[in-house]
C-alpha positions in Angstrom: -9.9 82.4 3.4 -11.1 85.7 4.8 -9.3 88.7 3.5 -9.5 91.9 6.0 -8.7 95.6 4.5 -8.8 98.9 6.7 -9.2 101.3 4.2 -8.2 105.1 4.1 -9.6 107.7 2.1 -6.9 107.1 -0.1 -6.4 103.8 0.0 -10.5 103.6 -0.9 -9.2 105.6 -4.4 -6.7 103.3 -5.2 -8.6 100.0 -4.6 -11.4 101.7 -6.5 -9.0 102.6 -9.4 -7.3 99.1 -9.4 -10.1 97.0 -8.1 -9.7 94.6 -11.6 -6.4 94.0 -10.6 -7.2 93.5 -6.5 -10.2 90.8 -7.7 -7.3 89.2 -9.2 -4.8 88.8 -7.1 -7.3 87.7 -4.3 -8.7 84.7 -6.4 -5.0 84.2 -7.3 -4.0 83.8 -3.3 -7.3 82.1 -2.8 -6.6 79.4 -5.3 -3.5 78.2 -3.6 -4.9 78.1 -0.3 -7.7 75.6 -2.0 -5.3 73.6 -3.4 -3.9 72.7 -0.3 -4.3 69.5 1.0 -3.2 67.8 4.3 -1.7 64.5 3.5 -2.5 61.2 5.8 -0.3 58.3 5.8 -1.1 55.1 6.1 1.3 53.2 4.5 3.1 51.2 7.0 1.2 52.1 10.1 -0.1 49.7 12.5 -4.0 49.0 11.3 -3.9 51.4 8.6 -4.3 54.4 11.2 -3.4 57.8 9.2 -0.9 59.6 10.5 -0.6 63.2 9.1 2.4 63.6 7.0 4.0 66.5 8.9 3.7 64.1 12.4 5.6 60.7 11.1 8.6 60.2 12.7 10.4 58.7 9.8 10.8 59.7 5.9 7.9 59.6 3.3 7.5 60.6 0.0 4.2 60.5 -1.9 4.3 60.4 -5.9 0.6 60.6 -7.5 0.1 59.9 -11.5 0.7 62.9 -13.0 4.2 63.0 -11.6 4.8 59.6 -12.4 3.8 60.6 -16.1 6.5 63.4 -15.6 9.0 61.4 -14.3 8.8 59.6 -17.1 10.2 56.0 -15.6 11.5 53.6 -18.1 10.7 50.4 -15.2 9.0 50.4 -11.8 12.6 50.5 -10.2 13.5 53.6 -12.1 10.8 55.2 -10.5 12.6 54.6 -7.1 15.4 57.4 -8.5 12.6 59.9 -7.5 12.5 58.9 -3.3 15.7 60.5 -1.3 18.4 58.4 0.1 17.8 55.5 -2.6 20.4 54.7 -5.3 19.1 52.8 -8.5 21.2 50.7 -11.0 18.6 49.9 -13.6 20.3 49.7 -17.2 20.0 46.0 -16.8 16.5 46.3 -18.1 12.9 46.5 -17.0 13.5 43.7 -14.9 16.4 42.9 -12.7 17.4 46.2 -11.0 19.6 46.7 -7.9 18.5 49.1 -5.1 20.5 50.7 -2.4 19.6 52.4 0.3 21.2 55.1 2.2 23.1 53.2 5.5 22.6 49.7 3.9 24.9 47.5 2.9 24.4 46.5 -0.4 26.1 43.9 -3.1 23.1 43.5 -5.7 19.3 42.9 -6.1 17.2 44.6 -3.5 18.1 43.3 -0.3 16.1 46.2 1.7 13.6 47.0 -0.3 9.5 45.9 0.5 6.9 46.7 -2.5 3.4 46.6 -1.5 0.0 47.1 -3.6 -2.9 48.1 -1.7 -1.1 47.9 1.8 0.1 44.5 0.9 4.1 43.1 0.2 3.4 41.0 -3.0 6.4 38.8 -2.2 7.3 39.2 1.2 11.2 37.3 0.9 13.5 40.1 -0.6 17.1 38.6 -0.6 16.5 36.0 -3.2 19.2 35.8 -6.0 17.9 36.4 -9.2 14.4 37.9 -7.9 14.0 41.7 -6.5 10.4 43.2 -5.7 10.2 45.4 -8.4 10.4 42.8 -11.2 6.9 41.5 -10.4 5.5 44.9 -10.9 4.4 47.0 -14.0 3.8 50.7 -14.2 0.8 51.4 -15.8 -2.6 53.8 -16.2 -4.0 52.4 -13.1 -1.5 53.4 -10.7 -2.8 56.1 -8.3 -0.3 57.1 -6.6 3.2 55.5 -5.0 4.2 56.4 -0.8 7.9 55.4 0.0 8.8 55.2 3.3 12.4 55.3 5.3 12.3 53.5 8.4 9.0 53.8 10.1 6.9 51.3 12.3 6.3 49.0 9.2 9.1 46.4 9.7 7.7 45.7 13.0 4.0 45.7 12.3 4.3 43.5 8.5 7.2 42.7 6.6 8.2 46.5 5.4 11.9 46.8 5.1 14.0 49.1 7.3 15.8 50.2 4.2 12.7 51.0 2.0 9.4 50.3 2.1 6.7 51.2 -1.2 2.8 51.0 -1.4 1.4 51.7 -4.9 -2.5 51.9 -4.6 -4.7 51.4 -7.2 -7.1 54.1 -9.2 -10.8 53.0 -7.7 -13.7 53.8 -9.4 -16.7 56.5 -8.4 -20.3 57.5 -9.9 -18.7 59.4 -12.5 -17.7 57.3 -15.6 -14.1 58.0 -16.9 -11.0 56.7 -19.0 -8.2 57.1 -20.9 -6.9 55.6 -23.9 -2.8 56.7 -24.7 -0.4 55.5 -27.1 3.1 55.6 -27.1 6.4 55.5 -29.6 9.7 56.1 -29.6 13.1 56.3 -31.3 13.8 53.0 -30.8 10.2 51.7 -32.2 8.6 51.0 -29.0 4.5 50.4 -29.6 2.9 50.7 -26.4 -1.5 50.9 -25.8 -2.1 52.2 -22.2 -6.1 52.1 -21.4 -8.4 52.6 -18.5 -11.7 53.0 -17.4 -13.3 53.3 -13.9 -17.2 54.3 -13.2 -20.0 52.3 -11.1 -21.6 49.4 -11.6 -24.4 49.6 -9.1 -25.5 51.7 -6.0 -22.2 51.5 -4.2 -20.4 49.3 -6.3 -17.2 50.0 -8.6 -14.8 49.2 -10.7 -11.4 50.1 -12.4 -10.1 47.9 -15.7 -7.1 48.8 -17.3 -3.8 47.3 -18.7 -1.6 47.8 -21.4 0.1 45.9 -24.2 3.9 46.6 -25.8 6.4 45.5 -28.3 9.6 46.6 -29.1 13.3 45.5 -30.4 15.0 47.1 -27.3 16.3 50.6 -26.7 19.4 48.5 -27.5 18.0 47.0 -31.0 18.2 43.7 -30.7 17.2 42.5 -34.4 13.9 41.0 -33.3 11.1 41.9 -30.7 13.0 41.7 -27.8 10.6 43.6 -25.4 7.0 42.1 -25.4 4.5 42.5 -22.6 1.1 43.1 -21.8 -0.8 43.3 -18.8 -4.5 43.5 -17.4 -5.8 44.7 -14.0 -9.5 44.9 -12.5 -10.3 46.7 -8.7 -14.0 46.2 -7.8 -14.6 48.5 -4.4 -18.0 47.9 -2.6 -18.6 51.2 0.0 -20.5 50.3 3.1 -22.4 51.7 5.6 -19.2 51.5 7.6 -16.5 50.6 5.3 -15.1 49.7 2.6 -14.3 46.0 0.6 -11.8 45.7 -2.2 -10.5 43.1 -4.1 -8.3 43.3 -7.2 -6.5 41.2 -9.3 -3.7 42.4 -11.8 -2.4 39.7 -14.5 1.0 40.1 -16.0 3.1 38.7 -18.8 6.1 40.6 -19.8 9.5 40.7 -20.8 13.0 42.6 -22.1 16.1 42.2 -23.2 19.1 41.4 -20.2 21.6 44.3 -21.0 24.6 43.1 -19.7 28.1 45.3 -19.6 30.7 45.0 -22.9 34.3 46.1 -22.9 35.1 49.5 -23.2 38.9 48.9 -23.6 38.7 47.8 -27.1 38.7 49.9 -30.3 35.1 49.8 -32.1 33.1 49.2 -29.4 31.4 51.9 -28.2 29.1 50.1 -25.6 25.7 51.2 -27.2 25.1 47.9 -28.8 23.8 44.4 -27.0 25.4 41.7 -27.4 22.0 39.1 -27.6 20.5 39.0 -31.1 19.1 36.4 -34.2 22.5 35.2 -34.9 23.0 33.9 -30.8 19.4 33.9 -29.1 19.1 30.2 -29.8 22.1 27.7 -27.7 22.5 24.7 -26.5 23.8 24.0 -23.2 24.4 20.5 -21.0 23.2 20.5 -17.8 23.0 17.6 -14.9 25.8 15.0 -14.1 25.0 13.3 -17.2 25.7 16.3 -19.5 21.7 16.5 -21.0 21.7 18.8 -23.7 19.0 21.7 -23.3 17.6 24.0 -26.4 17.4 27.8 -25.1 16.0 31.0 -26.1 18.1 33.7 -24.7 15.5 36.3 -26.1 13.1 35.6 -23.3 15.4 38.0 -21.0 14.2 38.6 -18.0 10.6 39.1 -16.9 7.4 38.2 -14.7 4.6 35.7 -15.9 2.1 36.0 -13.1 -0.8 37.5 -11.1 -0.6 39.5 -8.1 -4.1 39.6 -6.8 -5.7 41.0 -3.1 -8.3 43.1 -1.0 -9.0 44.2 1.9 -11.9 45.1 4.3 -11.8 48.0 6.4 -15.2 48.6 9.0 -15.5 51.0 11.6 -17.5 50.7 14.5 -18.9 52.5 17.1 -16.6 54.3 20.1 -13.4 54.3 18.0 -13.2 50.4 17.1 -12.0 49.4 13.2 -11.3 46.2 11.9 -8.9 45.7 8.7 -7.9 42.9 6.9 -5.7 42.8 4.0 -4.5 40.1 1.9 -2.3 39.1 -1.3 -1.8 36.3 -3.2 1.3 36.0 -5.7 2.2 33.2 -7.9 3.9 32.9 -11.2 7.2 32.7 -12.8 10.2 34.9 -12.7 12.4 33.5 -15.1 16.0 34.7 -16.2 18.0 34.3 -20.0 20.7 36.3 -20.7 24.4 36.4 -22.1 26.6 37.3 -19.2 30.1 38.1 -20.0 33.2 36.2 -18.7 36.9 37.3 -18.6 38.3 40.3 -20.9 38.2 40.9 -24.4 40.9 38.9 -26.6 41.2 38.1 -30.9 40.3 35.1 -32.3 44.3 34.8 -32.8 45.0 34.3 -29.4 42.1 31.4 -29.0 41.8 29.9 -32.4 42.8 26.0 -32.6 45.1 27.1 -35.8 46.1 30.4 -34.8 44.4 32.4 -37.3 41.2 32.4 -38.4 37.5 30.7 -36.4 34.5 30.2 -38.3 30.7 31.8 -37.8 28.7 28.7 -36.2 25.3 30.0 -38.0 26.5 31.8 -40.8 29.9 30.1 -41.5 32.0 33.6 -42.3 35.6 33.1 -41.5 37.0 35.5 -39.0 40.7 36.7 -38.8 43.0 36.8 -36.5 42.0 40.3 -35.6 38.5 40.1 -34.8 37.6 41.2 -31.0 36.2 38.0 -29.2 35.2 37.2 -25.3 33.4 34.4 -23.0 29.8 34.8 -23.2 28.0 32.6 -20.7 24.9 31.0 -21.3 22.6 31.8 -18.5 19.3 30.2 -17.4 17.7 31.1 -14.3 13.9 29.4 -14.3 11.8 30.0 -11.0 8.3 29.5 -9.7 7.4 31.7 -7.1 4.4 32.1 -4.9 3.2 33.8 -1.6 0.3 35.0 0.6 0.1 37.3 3.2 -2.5 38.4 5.7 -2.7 41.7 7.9 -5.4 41.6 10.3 -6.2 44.3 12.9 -8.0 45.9 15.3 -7.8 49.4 16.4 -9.4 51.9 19.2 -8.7 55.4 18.9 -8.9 57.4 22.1 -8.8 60.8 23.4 -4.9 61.4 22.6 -4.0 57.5 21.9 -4.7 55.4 19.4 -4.5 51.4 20.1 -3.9 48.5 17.6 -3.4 44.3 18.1 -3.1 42.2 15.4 -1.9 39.1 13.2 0.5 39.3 10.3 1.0 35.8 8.4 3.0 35.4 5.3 4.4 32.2 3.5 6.5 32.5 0.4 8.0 29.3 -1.9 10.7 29.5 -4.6 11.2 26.4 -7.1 14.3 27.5 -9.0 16.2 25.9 -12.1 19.8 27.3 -12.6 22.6 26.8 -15.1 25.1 29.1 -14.7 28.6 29.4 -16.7 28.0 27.5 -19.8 30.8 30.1 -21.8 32.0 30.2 -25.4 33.9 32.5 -27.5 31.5 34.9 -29.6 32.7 37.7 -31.9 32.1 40.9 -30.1 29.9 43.1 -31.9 25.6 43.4 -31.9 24.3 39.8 -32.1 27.9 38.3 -32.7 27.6 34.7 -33.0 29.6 31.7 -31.7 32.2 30.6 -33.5 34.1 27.1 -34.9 37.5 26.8 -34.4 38.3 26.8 -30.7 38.5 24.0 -29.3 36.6 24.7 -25.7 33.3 26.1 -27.3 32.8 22.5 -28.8 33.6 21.0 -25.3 30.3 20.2 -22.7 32.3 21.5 -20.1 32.6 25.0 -22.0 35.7 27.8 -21.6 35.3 28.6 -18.1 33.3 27.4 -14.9 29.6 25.5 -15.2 27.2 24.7 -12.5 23.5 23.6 -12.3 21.2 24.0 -9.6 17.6 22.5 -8.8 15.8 23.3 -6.1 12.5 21.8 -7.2 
């Protein structure tokens, strides 16, 4: 920045006398002007061609690491909260959010919602029950930055939603050798390790590791380890003569708690507890025409066992022509455990076989007629996703045009295992347990509806 003064004989006095203080403020309005950096979109553009921020015709908002660390997200879909015209439901859990978008219709999951790593959807089909983007995706130390886009060309060009479309890219690494190493508690006794490191491995040739690992009972303490995850991700980049090649891979196995709603009509419950712990994590169900019986752990929750791993190339060539070609691979399991609630709140008085009193199934306490009961289902949703995609493209950038032809492939499968219903009575208070007594919690058939599915 050039700083032009016409100076008086007096104005030459008072400089002189305050010239400590004139040094200062010109570094301090130099400094901002520094700082300032065009951004260039290219999320969701044909080809990858940057468009400057101020010039796309549709909504964007760009949310690097150190406002992700301030922002302070307690799952990837909380981090949503932060992009305009997006509403986000996530006390379900880390996993297992619903998004809604401004001028959407919206009943559940994430019906309009794309997320992409490097440029590429990691499971292209969004309106699958059970399954929304964000539940295959951890937040972590090698997160670069996050662009959401509104609208835009990208539903057009890939399989962006019109709703809202997300690109998280990847920390790379450079000549310089650096890391971090963070660790992270709470009130609730979370135990998190958060580490990366990034430097070069050869002339031109990098790499990024970094992962994390956690434990916790659940910022609704669920008597046992409820949260458990971990999670490991390498990005090698290789810089050309006249491009760029990336691959990554990033290998995930985590899970929580399903924090389901509890009645707030009923006098000592206060809503802050969860309903899943020791004395109700293991069940039994029956399942199939022929009534199998199936042993279930309901603290798996909800979670993703899986890998989503990619790259891309990206060459430019003489008189405007580039070539790009991304591509993601996705496969693992996305499985669902959980009590859902059925039906108000009653008493055991109202349900018992005798009228009175029902019996603990594990610990065998007697419970009067009093006690606050409801329907718990049983809930087991088991599936076994994968997908690829491809983008490939060409481009020519002109005088005051810029060209781009293509191909855009994707292919997505979705074995899924359900057994829905599967209720019994269960004393309502943190980790209640079934209980004896009443007569439809010993039937197959259960206190209310029960229905399988397998689409294997």
């Amino acid at each position: 920045m050039t700083t032009t003064y016409t100076r008086s004989a007096l104005a030459s006095a008072i400089l002189l006398a305050l010239s400590g203080q004139t040094v200062m403020a010109e570094e301090q309005t130099e400094q901002p002007a520094k700082e300032k950096v065009e951004r260039i979109i290219v999320s969701g553009t044909p080809a990858g061609i940057g468009v400057r921020k101020i010039d796309a015709g549709y909504a964007v908002t760009n949310i690097d690491a150190d406002q992700i660390v301030k922002l302070s997200p307690k799952s990837t879909a909380d981090l949503f909260k932060a992009v305009p015209g997006v509403w986000v439901e996530s006390s379900g859990g880390e996993s297992g959010a619903n998004v809604f978008v401004r001028g959407f219709p919206g009943g559940g999951d994430a019906p309009f919602l794309t997320l992409s790593l490097e440029g590429s959807p990691i499971y292209p089909a969004p309106t699958l029950s059970f399954l929304e983007n964000s539940s295959l995706f951890r937040l972590d130390e090698t997160i670069e930055t996050m662009e959401a886009l509104r609208g835009g060309p990208n539903p057009v060009v890939s399989n962006g939603q019109p709703g809202l479309t997300t690109n998280f890219r990847l920390k790379r690494g450079s000549e310089d050798t650096e890391g971090v190493f963070k660790y992270t508690t709470s009130d609730y006794d979370l135990q998190r390790i958060d580490a990366m490191v990034s430097g070069e491995i050869s002339d031109d040739l990098y790499f990024m590791v970094g992962g994390y690992v956690k434990s916790s009972p659940g910022i609704r303490d669920a008597g046992f380890t409820s949260e458990k995850g971990s999670q490991f991700t390498i990005n090698i980049t290789k810089e050309l003569e006249n491009g760029t090649i990336n691959l990554y891979t990033r290998q995930t196995d985590d899970h929580g708690a399903w924090y389901l709603p509890t009645p707030l009509n009923v006098d000592g419950i206060d809503a802050e507890y969860t309903q899943l712990g020791t004395l109700n994590r293991q069940a039994t169900i029956y399942t199939g025409p022929n009534n199998d019986e199936q042993q279930i752990d309901l603290g798996e929750g909800r979670g993703w066992k899986g890998h989503v791993s990619g790259g891309s190339i990206k060459l430019e060539f003489d008189n405007g022509w580039s070539f790009t070609d991304r591509f993601n691979i996705t496969k693992g399991d996305a499985n669902t455990y959980g009590l859902v609630p059925a039906g108000s709140a009653t008493t055991v008085g109202a349900v018992a076989d005798n009228g009175e009193t029902a019996t603990g199934a594990v610990t065998g306490t007697e419970y009067d007629a009093d006690t606050a009961v409801q329907q718990l289902g049983r809930w087991v949703v088991l599936k076994e996703i994968s997908a690829f995609t491809n983008d490939l493209a060409f481009a020519k950038k002109l005088d005051n045009l810029s060209l781009a032809f293509g191909y855009y492939t994707a292919s997505t499968s979705a074995n899924d295992w359900w057994s829905l219903g599967n209720t019994a009575y269960h004393v309502l208070e943190a980790g209640g347990e079934m209980l004896d007594g009443i007569e439809c919690n010993a039937s197959v058939d259960g206190c209310d509806f029960n229905y399988d599915i397998n689409s294997t």
